[in-house]
N, C-alpha and C positions, 0 to 999 in steps of 0.2 A: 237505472241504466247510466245517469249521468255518474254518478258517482263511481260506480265501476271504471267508469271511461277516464275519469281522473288519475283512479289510484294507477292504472295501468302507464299511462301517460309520465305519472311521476317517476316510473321507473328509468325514461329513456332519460331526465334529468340527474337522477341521479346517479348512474352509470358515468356519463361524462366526467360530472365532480370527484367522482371516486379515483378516475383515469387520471383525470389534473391534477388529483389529490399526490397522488405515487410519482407522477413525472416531476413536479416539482418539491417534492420528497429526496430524490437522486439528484437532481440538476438544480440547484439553486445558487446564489449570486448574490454572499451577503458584502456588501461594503467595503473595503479594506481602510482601516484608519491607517494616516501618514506616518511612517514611522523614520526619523531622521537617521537612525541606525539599524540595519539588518541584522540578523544573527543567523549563521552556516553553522553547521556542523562537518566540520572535515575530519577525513579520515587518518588515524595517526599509528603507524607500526613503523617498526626500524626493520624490518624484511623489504626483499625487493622482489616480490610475488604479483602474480599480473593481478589477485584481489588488491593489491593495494594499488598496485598500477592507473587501476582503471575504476576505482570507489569513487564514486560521487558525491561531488558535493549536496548539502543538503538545506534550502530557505526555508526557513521558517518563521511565517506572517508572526505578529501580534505575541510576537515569546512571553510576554510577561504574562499570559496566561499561560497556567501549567499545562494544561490540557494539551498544546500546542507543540508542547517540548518533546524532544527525542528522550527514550528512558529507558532503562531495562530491569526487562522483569524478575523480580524478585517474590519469596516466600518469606511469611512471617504466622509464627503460631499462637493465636489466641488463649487468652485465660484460661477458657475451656477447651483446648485442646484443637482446639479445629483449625484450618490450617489456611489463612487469607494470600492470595496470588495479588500482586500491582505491579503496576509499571513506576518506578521510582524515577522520577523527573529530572533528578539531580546528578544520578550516573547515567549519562548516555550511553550505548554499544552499538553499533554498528553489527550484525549476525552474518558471517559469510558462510557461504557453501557452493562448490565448485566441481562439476558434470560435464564430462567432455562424451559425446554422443558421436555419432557416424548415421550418412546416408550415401545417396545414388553419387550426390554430388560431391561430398568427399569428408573430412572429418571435423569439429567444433568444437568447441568450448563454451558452456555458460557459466557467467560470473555473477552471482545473486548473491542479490543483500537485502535481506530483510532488516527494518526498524519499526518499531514499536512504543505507541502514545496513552498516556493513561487513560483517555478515554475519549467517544466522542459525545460530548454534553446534550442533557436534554436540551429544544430549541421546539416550539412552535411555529413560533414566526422569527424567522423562516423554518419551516418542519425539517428536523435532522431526522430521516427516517430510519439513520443508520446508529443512533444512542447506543450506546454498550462502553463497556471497559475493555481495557488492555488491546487494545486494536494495534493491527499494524500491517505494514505496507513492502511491498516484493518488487525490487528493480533488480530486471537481471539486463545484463549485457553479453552479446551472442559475438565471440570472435570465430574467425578462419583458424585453417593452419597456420597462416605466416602468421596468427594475432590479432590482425586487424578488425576492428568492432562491425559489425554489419548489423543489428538489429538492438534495440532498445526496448525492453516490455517492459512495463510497468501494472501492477495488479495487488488491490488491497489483496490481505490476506485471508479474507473470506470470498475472496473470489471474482469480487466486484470490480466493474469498471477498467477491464481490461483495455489494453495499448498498447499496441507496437506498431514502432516508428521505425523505417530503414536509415540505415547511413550513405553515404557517399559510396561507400566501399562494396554496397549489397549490387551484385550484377542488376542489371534492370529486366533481366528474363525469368529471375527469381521472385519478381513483384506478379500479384497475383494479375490475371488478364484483366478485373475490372478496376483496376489501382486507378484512383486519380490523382495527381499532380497539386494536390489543393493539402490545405490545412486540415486537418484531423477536428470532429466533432465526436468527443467522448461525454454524453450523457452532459454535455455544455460546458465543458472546457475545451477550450481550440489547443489542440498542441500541433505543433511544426510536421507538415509533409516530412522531413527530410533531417537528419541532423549531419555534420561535415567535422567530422576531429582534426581535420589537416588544415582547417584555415585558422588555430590557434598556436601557436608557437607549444605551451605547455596547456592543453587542448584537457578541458575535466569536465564531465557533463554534469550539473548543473540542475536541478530537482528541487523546482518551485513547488511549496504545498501552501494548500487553501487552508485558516485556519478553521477550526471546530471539528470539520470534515474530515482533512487530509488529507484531501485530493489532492492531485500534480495537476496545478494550474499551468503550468508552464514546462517544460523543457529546452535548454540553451546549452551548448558549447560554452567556455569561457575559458580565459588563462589564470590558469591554477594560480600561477606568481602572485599575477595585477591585482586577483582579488585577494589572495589573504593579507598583500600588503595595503589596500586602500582602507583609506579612515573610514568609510562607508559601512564597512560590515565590524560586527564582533565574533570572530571565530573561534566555534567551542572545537578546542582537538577532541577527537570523539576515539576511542580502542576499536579495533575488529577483534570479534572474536569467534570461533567455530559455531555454526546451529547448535553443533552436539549439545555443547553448553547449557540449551537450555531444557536439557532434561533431566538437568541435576539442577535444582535451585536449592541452597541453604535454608533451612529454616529452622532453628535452634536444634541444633544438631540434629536433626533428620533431612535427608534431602527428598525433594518431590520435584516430577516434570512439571512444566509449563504446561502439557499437552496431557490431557485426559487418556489413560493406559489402559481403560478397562472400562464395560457398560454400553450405554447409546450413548454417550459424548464421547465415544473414542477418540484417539486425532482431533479431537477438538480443542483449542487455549481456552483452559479452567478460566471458569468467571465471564466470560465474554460472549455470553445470547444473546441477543436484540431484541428487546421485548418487541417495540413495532415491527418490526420483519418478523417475529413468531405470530403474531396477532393478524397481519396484512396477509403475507405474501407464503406461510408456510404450505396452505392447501395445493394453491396453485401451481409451486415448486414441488409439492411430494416430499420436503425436506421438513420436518417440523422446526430443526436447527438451523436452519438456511439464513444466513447473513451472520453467522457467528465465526469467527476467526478458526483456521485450520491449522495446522504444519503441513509445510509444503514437501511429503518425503514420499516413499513407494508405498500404496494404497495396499499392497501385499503386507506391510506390514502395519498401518494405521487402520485399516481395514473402513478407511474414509476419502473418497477421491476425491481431489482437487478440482471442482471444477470451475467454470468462470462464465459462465450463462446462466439464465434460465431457462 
């Protein structure tokens, strides 16, 4: 009897550490080393397109790890023929793509930019539960008719760790009824209740990422000018270029998308499953892919929704 009463017992211990295990799995808080010089990635076209207009800048902790760097993905065909996807760390891209939508309240625009990291590195301690290749990261920017930015989302591109931030500009009867006036707590990053474009002379928001992870630790306003002229930062000019783009990669003269066209990885970015999120959390989700990087297009035709829960 005793014995029975233990094993039973040990379940209620175990349970909790599994819970602790997952929560600081997503939410952890390693270190930041000092670093005397920052590195942006800014965005560079000679068009005067409100994607350029309104591209964000983009920090990036601890650069000298590659993992950290902005890249775009690229194909390359092996010996035997097979055909390897990465994210090349050395050409950055910026991905735009541009959706203007209508409701009750009247018409919009979203301005989304996807970027993409060679990977997020195994880690123990601290647990990266999110390990995989070719990851990457969705900042869209919601204007009015007159232009004007009113909302700020931000969302890896397997779905996780969604955010959205209103602007000055967002009416305050369009905040849901239980909005608080506080800092945002996203899975343990605080980002800003509120962001304001109009208290910047040349006003660019500004996309602090955490490294290994790439999470957006931060969100800020800043003047475009003051910082790519300050000694402080090193600014990589980074291309935009269409999403389209990445469904022709080169790869000695064949081309292949980014995105799986055909099977159960449809809509899925080739190469990039999460073994711990298939291992952990695939039951529980019903997804067995779940935490594996998507393309963010009409589910009519990836026959894979986006989505951003669990």
């Amino acid at each position: 009897m005793g014995l029975k009463m233990i094993k039973i017992n040990s379940r209620f211990y175990i349970l909790p550490l599994i819970v602790l295990f997952f929560v600081f799995g997503c939410a952890h808080h390693k270190k930041l080393t000092v670093e005397h010089s920052l590195t942006i990635y800014a965005a560079q076209d000679d068009s005067d397109s409100l994607l350029i207009r309104y591209a964000p800048l983009f920090l990036a902790y601890d650069f000298q790890k590659t993992y950290n760097r902005i890249g775009k993905p690229e194909a390359r065909k092996n010996e035997d023929g097979k055909i390897n996807i990465f994210v090349n760390s050395e050409k950055p891209v910026i991905y735009t793509l541009e959706r203007a939508f209508s409701t009750s309240r009247g018409s919009y625009t979203n301005l989304i930019y996807r970027v993409h990291f060679p990977k997020v590195p195994f880690s123990l301690i601290p647990f990266n539960l999110t390990m995989g290749n070719n990851v990457g990261l969705l900042v869209v920017i919601t204007l009015d008719h007159q232009q004007n930015p009113l909302l700020v989302s931000t969302v890896h591109t397997c779905g996780c760790y969604l955010a959205i931030v209103p602007t000055t500009s967002l009416p305050k009867s369009a905040l849901p009824e239980c909005w608080k006036e506080e800092p945002l707590n996203v899975y343990g990053e605080v980002l800003p209740e509120v962001l304001d474009f109009r208290e910047k002379e040349n006003s660019r928001l500004l996309v602090h990422l955490r490294p290994q992870v790439h999470r957006v630790m931060n969100l800020e306003i800043v003047d475009d000018q003051k910082i790519k002229a300050s000694p402080n930062f090193m600014i990589i000019p980074t291309p935009l270029a269409p999403v389209e783009k990445l469904e022709k990669l080169a790869a000695n003269g064949d081309n292949v998308g980014f995105f799986y066209d055909a099977g159960i990885l449809k809509g899925h970015v080739r190469g990039s499953v999460k073994p711990w999120e298939t291992m952990f959390l695939s039951l529980i989700s019903l997804d067995l892919f779940v935490g594996a990087d998507k393309a963010y297009a009409d589910p009519q035709k990836t026959e894979n929704p986006f989505y951003t829960c669990l």
